[in-house]
C-alpha positions in Angstrom: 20.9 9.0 12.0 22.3 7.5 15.1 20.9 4.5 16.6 21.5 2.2 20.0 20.4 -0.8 17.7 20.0 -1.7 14.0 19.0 -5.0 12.2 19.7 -7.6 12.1 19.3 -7.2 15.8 16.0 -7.8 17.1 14.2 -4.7 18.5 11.6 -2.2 17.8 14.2 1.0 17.4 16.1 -0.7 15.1 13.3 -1.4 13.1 11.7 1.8 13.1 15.1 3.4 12.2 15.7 1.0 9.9 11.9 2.0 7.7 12.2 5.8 8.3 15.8 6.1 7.0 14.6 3.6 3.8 11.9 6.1 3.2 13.7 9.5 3.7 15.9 8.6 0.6 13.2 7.5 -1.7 12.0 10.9 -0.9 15.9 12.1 -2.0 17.2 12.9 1.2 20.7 11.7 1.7 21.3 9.6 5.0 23.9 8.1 6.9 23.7 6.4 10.3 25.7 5.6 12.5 25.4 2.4 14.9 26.6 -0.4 16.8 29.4 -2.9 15.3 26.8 -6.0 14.1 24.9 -4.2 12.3 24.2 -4.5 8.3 22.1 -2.7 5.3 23.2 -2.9 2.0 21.4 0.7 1.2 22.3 2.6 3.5 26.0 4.2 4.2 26.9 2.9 7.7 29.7 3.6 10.2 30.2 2.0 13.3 31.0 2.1 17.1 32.1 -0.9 19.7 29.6 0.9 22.2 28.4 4.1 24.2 31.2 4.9 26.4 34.0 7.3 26.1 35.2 5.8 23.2 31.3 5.5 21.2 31.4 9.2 22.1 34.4 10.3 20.7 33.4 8.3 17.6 30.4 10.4 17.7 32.1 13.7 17.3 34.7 12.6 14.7 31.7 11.2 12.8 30.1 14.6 12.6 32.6 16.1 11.7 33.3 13.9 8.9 29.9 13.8 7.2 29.1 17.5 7.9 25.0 16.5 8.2 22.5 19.3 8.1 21.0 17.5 10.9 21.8 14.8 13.5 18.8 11.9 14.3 19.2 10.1 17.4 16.9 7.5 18.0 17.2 7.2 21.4 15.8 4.7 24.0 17.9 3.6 27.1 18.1 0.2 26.8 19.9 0.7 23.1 22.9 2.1 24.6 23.3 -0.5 26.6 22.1 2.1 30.0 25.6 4.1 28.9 24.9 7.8 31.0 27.0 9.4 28.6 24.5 8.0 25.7 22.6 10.9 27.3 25.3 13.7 26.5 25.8 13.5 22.9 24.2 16.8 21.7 27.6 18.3 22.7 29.7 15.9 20.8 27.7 16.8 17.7 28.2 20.5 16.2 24.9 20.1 13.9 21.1 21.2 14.9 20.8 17.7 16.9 17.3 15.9 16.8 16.3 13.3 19.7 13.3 11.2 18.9 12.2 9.6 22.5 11.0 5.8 21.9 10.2 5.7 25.5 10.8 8.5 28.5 11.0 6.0 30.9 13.9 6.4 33.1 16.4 4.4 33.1 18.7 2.4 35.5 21.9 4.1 36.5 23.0 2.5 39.7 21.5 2.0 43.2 19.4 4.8 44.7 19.9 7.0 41.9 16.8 8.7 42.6 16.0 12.6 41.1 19.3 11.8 38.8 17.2 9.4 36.9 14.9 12.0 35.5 17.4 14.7 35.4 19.7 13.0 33.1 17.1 11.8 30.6 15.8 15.9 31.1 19.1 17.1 30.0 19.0 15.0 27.0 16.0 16.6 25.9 16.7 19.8 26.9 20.5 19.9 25.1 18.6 19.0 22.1 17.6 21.0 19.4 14.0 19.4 19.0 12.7 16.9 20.0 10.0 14.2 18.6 7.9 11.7 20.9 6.1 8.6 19.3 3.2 9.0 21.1 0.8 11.6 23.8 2.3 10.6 26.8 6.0 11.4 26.2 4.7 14.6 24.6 2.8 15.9 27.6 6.0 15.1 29.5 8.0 17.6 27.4 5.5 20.2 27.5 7.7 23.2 28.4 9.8 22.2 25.7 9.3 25.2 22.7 10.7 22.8 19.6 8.7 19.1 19.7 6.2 16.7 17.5 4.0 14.1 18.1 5.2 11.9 15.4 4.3 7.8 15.6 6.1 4.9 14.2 4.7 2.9 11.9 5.1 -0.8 11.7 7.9 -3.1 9.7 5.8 -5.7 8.9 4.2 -4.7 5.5 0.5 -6.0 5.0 -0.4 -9.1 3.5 -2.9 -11.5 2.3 -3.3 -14.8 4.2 -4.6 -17.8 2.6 -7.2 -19.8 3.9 -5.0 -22.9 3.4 -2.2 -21.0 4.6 -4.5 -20.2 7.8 -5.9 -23.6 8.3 -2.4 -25.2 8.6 -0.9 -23.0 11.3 -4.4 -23.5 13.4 -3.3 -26.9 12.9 -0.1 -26.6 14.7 -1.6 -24.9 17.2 -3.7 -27.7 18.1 -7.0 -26.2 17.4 -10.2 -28.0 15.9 -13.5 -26.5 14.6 -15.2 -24.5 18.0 -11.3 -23.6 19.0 -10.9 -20.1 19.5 -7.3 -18.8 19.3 -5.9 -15.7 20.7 -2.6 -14.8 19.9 0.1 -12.4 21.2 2.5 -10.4 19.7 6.2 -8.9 21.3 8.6 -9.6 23.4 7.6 -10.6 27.2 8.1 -7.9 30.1 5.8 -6.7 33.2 3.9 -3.8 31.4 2.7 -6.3 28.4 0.1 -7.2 31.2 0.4 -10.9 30.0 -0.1 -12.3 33.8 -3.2 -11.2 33.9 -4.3 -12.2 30.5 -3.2 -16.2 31.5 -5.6 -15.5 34.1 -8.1 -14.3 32.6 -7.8 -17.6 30.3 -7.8 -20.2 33.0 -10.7 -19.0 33.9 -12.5 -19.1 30.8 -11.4 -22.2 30.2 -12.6 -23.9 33.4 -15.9 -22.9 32.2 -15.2 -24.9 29.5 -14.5 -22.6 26.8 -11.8 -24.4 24.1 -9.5 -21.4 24.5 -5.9 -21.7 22.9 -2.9 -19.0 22.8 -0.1 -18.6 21.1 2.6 -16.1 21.6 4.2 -14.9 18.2 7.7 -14.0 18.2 10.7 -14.0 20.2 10.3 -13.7 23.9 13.1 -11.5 25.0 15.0 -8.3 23.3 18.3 -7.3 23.1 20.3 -6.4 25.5 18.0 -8.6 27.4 18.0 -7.3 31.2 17.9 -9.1 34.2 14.1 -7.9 34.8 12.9 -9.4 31.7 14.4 -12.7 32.0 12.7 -12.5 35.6 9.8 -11.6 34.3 10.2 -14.5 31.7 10.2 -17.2 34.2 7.6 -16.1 36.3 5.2 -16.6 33.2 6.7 -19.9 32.6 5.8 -20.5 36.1 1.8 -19.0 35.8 1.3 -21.1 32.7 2.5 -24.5 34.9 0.2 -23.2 37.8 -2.9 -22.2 36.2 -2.3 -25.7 34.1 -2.4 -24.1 30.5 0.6 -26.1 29.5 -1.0 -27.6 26.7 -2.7 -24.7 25.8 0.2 -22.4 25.5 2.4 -22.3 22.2 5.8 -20.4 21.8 6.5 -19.7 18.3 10.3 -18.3 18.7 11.5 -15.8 16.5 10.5 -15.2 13.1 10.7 -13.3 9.9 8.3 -10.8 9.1 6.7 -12.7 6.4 6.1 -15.9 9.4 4.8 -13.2 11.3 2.2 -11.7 9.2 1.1 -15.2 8.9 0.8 -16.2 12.0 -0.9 -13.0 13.5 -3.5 -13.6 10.3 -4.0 -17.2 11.4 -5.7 -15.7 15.4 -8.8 -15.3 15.8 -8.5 -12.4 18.1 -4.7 -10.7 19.2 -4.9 -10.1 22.9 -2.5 -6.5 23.8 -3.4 -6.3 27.4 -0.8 -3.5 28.3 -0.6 -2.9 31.8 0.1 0.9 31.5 -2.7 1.3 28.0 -2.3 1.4 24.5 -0.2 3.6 23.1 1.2 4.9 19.7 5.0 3.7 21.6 3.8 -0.2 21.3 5.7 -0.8 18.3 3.4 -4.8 18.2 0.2 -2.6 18.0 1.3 -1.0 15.3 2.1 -4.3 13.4 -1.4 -5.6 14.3 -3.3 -2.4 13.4 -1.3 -2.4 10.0 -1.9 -6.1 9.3 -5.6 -5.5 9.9 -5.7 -7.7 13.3 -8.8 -7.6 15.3 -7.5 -6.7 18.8 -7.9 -6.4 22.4 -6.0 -4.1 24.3 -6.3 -1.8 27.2 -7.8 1.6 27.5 -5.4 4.3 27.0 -3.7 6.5 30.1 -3.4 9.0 27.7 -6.3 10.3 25.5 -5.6 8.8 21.7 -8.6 9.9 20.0 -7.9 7.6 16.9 -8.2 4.7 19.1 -12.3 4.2 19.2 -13.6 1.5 21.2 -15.6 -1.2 19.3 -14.8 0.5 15.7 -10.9 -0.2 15.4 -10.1 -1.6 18.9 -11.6 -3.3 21.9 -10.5 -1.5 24.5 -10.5 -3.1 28.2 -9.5 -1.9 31.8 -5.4 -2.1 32.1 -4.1 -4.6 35.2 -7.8 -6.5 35.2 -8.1 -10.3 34.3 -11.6 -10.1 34.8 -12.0 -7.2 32.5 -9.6 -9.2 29.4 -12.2 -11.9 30.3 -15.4 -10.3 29.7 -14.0 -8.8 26.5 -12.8 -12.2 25.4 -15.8 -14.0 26.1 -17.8 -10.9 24.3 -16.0 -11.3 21.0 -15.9 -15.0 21.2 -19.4 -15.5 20.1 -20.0 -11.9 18.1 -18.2 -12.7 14.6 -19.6 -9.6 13.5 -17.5 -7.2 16.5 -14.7 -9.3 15.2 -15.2 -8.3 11.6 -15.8 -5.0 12.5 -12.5 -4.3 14.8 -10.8 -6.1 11.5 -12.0 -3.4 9.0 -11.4 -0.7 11.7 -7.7 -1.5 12.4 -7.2 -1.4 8.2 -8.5 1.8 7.9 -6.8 2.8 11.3 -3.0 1.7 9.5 -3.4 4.9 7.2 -2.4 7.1 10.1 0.5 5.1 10.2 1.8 4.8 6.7 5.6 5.4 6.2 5.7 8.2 3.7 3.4 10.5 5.9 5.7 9.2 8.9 8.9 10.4 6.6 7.1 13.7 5.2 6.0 14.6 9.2 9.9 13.7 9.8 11.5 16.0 7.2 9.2 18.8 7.7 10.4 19.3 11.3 13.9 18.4 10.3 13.4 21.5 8.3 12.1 23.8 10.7 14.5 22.4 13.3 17.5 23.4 10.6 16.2 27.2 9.9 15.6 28.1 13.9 19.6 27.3 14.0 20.4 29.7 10.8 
């Protein structure tokens, strides 16, 4: 298994690489993985590089070599590798049937103007690799000429748990929030497609009706690496919140474990996901929300999920549209039983998403992967 990060840094790869490989071994599948310097876990054998140049490359190769795996894992989304091109050409460092799961096709950044090359290098990657899996419909219908891929999602990291009434009442507490409050929360780290500008708006509006609206974002704000475009994209909101006036309606939780989490997310009365390009099996915080049995707003998918059924397990809005988040807020503000409903639907929604079937779905193409190359 190769990864661009691995905890304890934050991130959603890490995490998911971090589950997967835990559950491959129970299933008795030796693993190995191979990461960036930082990086700790006291089950699993771990080697090392200083980063995704020349030198991460060459450590590559002489890492192969070493283990002699039956099959090479890369976990691969841009940002990981710290936008290293030649993060991109490590199928021929690797003489093993070499496996790229795409987090996100998304292009990356290269350098100024790097137009068609964008595409083209992120193309080669899939191309040079032996198979390929995609977390979720959109990335697959990308790679559709591609003979050797799966549609295999990630599951969450946060295990379910029960919340406590008391425990409930005391972070509504903190929050501000008195009987007639109703609190929307939100989970992951802040950039443009979480659609979050429009869901302040949506709330200043509501509240000037005089609705007792309160959110509260759950979390860190920013990944690692953290790019320039977040941290712009960071302040901007900082800036909304001051304009629309919702400073005293806005709460910032900062980072914490999963545990505070699962907690906190159990405390909302409704999680607000208002993705700017839909909701997606690659949202790695709708995924924690479904498995901790969230009620939740998000946006309509661009890609046809048909697990995802409005009003059953989600409520499912029009993408880039405060005055669509609106409407559904002010809906499910005064139907408890819609609410009750998306809760059950999103519990019995998590079973598509349970580790061992992610692990068995994993193996299984690992396998057929292995005997096209014998």
């Amino acid at each position: 298994m190769i990864s661009g990060e691995y905890p304890p840094m934050p991130g959603g790869v890490g995490d998911f690489t971090r589950m997967l490989s835990h559950r491959l071994m129970r299933h008795g599948h030796d693993v190995r993985l191979l990461c960036r310097a930082g990086c700790s876990d006291e089950l699993l054998p771990m080697s090392t590089v200083d980063n995704w140049g020349v030198g991460g490359t060459a450590s590559v190769r002489a890492w192969v070599r070493r283990i002699q795996p039956d099959v090479v894992n890369m976990q691969f989304q841009t940002a990981a590798y710290d936008m290293s091109p030649l993060a991109h050409f490590l199928p021929g460092f690797c003489e093993a049937p070499f496996v790229t799961t795409f987090h996100d096709l998304r292009f990356p950044y290269l350098f100024p103007k790097a137009g068609r090359l964008r595409n083209w290098i992120v193309m080669r990657l899939a191309r040079a690799s032996t198979g390929v899996i995609t977390t979720n419909q959109e990335d697959n219908a990308h790679l559709q000429a591609l003979p050797r891929r799966r549609v295999i999602p990630i599951g969450s990291s946060i295990a379910p748990q029960t919340v406590s009434a008391a425990q409930r009442e005391q972070i509504r507490q903190k929050l501000g929030a008195v009987p007639g409050s109703f609190v929307l929360g939100h989970f992951g780290f802040l950039n443009a497609l979480k659609g979050i500008d429009y869901l302040l708006e949506a709330i200043s509006g509501l509240r000037r009706s005089g609705r007792d609206l309160r959110l509260v974002f759950i979390g860190g704000r920013r990944g690692y690496p953290e790019t320039g475009e977040e941290s712009e994209y960071a302040s901007r909101l900082d800036a909304s919140i001051k304009r629309l006036g919702l400073g005293a309606a806005v709460q910032w939780t900062g980072y914490l474990d999963e545990s505070q989490v699962a907690a906190w997310l159990g405390a909302v009365d409704l999680l607000a996901l208002p993705f700017a390009d839909g909701a997606s099996y690659r949202r790695s915080s709708l995924m924690a929300a479904i498995a901790l049995g969230c009620p939740i707003l998000t946006t309509q998918p661009a890609f046809e999920v048909p697990a995802f059924q409005h009003g059953d397990n989600l409520w499912l809005v029009r993408p880039r549209s405060a005055e669509a988040i609106a409407q559904g807020i002010q809906r499910l503000m005064t139907d408890d039983g819609r609410l009750c409903q998306l809760r059950e639907g999103a519990r019995m929604l998590r079973r598509r998403f349970d580790w061992d079937l992610i692990a068995k779905e994993t193996a299984d193409f690992y396998r057929e992967v292995i005997d096209d190359q014998r």
